[in-house]
N, C-alpha and C positions, 0 to 999 in steps of 0.2 A: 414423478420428478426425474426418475432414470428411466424412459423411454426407450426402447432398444430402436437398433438400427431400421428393421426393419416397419417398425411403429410410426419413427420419427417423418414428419412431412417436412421435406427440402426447399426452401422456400428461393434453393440459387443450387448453383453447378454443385454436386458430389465429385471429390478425390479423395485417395487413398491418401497422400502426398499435399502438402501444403506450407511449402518453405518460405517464410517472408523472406524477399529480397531489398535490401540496405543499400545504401548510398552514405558517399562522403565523410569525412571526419569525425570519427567517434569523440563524444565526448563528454557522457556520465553513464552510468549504472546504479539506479534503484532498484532495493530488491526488499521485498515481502512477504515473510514466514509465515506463517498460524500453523502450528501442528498440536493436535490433542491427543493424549493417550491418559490412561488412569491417575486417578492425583495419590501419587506417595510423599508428599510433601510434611516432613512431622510434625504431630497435633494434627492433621485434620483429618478428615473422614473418610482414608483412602475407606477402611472396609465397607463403607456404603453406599459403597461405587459414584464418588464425585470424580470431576475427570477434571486433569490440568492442561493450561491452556499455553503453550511458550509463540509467543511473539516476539517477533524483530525486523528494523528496518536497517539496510544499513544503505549508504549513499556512496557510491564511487567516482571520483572526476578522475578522467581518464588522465589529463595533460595540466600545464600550464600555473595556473598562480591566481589568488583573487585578493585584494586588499581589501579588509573588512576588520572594521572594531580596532585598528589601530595596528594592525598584524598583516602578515602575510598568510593568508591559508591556505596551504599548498596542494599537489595533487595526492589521493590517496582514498583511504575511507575518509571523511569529511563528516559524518554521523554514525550511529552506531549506536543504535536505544531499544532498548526490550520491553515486553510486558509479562508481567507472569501474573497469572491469573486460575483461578479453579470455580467451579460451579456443581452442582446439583442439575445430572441432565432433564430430569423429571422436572424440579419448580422451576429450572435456570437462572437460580438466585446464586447471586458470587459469593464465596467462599473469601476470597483475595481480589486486589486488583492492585498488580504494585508494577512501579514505573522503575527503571535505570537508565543509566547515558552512561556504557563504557567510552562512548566517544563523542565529544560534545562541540560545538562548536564556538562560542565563547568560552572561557575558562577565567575562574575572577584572577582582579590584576586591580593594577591602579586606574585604571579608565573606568574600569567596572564599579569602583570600590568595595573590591571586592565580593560582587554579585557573580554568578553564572546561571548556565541554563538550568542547571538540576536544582536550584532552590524551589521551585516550583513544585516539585515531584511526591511530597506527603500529600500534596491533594489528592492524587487520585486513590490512595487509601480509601478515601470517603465512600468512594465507590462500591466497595464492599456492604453486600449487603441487599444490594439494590438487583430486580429482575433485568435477563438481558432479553427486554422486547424492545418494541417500538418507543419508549420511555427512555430509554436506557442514551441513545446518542442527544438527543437534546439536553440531558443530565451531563453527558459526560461535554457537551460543548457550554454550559453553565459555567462548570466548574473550573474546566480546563482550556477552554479558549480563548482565543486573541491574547491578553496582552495577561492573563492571569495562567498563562502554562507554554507550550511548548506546540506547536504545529506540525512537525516531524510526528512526536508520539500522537497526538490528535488524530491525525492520518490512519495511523497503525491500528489506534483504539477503534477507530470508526471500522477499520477493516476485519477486525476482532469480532466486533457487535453483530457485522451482519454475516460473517462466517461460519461462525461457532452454534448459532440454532438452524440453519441450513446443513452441517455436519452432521450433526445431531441427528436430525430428521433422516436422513440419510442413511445412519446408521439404525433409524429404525424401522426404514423401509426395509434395508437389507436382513436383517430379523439378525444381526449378526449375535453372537452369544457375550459370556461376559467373558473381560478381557485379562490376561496374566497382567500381571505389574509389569509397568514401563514397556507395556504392548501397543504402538501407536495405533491412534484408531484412521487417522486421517492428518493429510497436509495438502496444502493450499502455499503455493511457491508464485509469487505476480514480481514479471521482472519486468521494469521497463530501460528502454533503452535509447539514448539521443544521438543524432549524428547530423553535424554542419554539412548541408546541402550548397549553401551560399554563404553570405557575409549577414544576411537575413533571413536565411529560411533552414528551418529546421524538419528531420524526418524523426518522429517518435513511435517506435514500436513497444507493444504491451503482448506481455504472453503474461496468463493465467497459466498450471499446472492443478488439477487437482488430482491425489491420489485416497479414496478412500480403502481402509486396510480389512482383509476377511482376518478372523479370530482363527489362528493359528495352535497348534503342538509350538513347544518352546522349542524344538527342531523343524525347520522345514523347510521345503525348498522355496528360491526364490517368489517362484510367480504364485507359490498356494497364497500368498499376502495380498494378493490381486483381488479388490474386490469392487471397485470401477474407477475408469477415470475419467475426468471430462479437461477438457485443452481449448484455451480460447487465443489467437493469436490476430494483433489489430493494428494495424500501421497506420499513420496521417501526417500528413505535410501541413506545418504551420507555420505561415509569414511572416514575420513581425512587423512588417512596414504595412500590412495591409490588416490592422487591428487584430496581427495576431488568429489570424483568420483559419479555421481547418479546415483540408481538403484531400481531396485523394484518399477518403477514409474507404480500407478494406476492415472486413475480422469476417474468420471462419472461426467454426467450433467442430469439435468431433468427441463425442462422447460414446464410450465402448466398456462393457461387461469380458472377463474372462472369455466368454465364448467367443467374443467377438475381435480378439485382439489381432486374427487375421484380416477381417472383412469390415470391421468400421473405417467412413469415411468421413472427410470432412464436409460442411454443409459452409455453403458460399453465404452469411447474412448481410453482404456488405450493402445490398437494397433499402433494408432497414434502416442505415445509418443515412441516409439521404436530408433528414432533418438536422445533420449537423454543419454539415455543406456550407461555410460561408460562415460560420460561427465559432465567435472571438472565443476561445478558449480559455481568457481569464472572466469571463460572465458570461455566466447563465448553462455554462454545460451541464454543470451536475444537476441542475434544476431541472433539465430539457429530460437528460438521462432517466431520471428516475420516473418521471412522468409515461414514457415510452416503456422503461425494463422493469419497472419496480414494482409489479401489481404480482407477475408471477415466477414462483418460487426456482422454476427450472432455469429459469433467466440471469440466478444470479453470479453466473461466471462472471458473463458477456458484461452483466451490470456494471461488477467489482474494474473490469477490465477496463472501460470507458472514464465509471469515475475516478482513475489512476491517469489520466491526461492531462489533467490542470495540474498539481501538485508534481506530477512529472518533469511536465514541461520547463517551472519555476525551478529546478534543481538542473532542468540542463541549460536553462538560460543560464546561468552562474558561470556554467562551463565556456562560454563563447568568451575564451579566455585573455584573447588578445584586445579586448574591446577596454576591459575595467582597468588594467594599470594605464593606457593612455589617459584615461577620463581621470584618477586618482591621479595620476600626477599633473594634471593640467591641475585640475579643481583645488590641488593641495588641502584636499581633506582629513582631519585627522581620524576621519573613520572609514572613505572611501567608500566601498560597494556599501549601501544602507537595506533593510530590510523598509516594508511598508510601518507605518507606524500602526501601533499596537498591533502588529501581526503574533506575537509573541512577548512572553516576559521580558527579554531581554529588549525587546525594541517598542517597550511600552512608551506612550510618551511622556509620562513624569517619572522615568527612569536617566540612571545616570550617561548610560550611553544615548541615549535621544539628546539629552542637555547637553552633552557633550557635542554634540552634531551640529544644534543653532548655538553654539557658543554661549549658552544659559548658566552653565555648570564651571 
């Protein structure tokens, strides 16, 4: 799975150096935690070495304003939801799996009747209990999908599922030892990034970070923590007039061991991505993706990277800020920018803000 430099076969140009270059008006910031280190969590089983899982998305719009649910929702963080979670790395059966929204995007009110987004959020309790394989996202999109939870944490959770027995694994290629309390074993940072090119076209950049941690003295110097990283970095231009269409997709990767934190370079895959060429970013990407990156295990940077472009994209469309107060106040809607119906709890359609939308309510 961590192939060294000189192992790895380059299937496009090698650099040391690989700066994505940006264009045009910034205009959101999503960003994507997973980090694992031992679970000291009280009541559970820190001494039997289960390990906890902290998760978080948070959403930044850079500028501007959106009229939605009755409100103004301004620029800022605009989301801001966690997961905490622990497992057994051996069974990889959850210990916990518990959801938050320090920052939420509805908040109940009289539109709502008093609903918001976090009513949903005992569900994924249920989770608990359950292994995290192959079984595990289909259970958690059961439970927690569409119009019965939250699509934000959905995102998160998905990224969760397949991060955390890929860390794992990792951790036990590298024969790493057992860990002090609150010794992180590994993190995983996927940031993506929007910027208005035109009045319809957008450029989206995804950088994956991963840092897996060596088992240290509780004193040490920085880099002794170094125990590999792998870095995916993936840009694309997507049209909106022209279904949304992607293009111009690059992503390198560069994956490097201690020894190698002079000498590794990056490896050009953007060949690979030739099958996305022309393809509408809200259908069928993630289905295309996983068919191409999802059979092997070493893959799953670049994977995680790619299927971060739809859920991206929909968070900096929001952002092309000057578009929605026109259209809300033409339309005089009392809910303005709407979400897809049942895309979520809150825009379920026999909920109070949908009825509120056709005038039902």
């Amino acid at each position: 799975m961590l192939a060294s430099v000189e192992d790895r076969e380059a299937p496009g140009i090698l650099a040391r150096a690989m700066n994505l270059s940006v264009a045009g008006h910034p205009l959101h910031t999503r960003s994507l935690t997973i980090s694992l280190q031992p679970d000291q969590h009280e009541g559970t089983q820190a001494a039997n070495g289960h390990v906890a899982v902290d998760a978080a998305v948070i959403d930044l719009r850079k500028g501007g304003f959106v009229p939605v649910a009755g409100f103004l929702q301004t620029a800022g963080i605009v989301h801001h939801m966690t997961l905490d979670a622990a497992l057994d790395p051996e069974t990889r059966i959850l210990d916990r799996f518990i959801g938050a929204q320090p920052t939420r995007p509805i908040e109940p009110c009289a539109l709502t009747r008093g609903e918001c987004c976090s009513d949903p959020l005992p569900l994924l309790q249920t989770l608990a209990g359950r292994r995290l394989d192959e079984s595990f996202v289909p259970e958690l999109r059961r439970v927690f999908g569409g119009p019965r939870g939250c699509s934000h944490l959905l995102t998160l959770g998905q990224l969760l599922a397949s991060t955390v027995p890929y860390a794992l694994d990792i951790d036990r290629e590298l024969g790493a030892a057992r860990r002090r309390p609150n010794e992180r074993i590994f993190h995983r940072a996927v940031e993506i990034d929007g910027y208005e090119l035109a009045p319809t076209v957008q450029q989206i950049v995804v950088q994956v970070t991963d840092l897996h941690m060596a088992a240290t003295p509780a004193i040490a110097a920085p880099m002794d923590h170094f125990g590999a990283q792998t870095e995916v970095r993936v840009s694309a231009r997507i049209d909106i007039e022209r279904n949304m269409a992607l293009g111009e997709i690059t992503a390198h990767e560069r994956k490097r061991r201690l020894s190698e934190v002079e000498s590794a370079t990056f490896v050009d895959r953007s060949s690979e991505l030739a099958f996305l060429e022309g393809q509408g970013v809200m259908g069928g990407v993630s289905r295309r993706v996983l068919e191409v990156f999802g059979d092997d295990p070493a893959d799953n940077p670049i994977l995680e990277a790619l299927l971060m472009l739809p859920p991206g994209f929909i968070q900096c469309l929001a952002s092309f800020s000057e578009r929605w107060p026109e259209r809300a106040k033409k339309e005089a809607s009392i809910l303005g920018v709407t979400g897809n119906p049942d895309s979520c709890w809150m825009w379920r359609n026999d909920g109070p803000v949908m009825k509120a939308a056709d005038g039902s309510d």
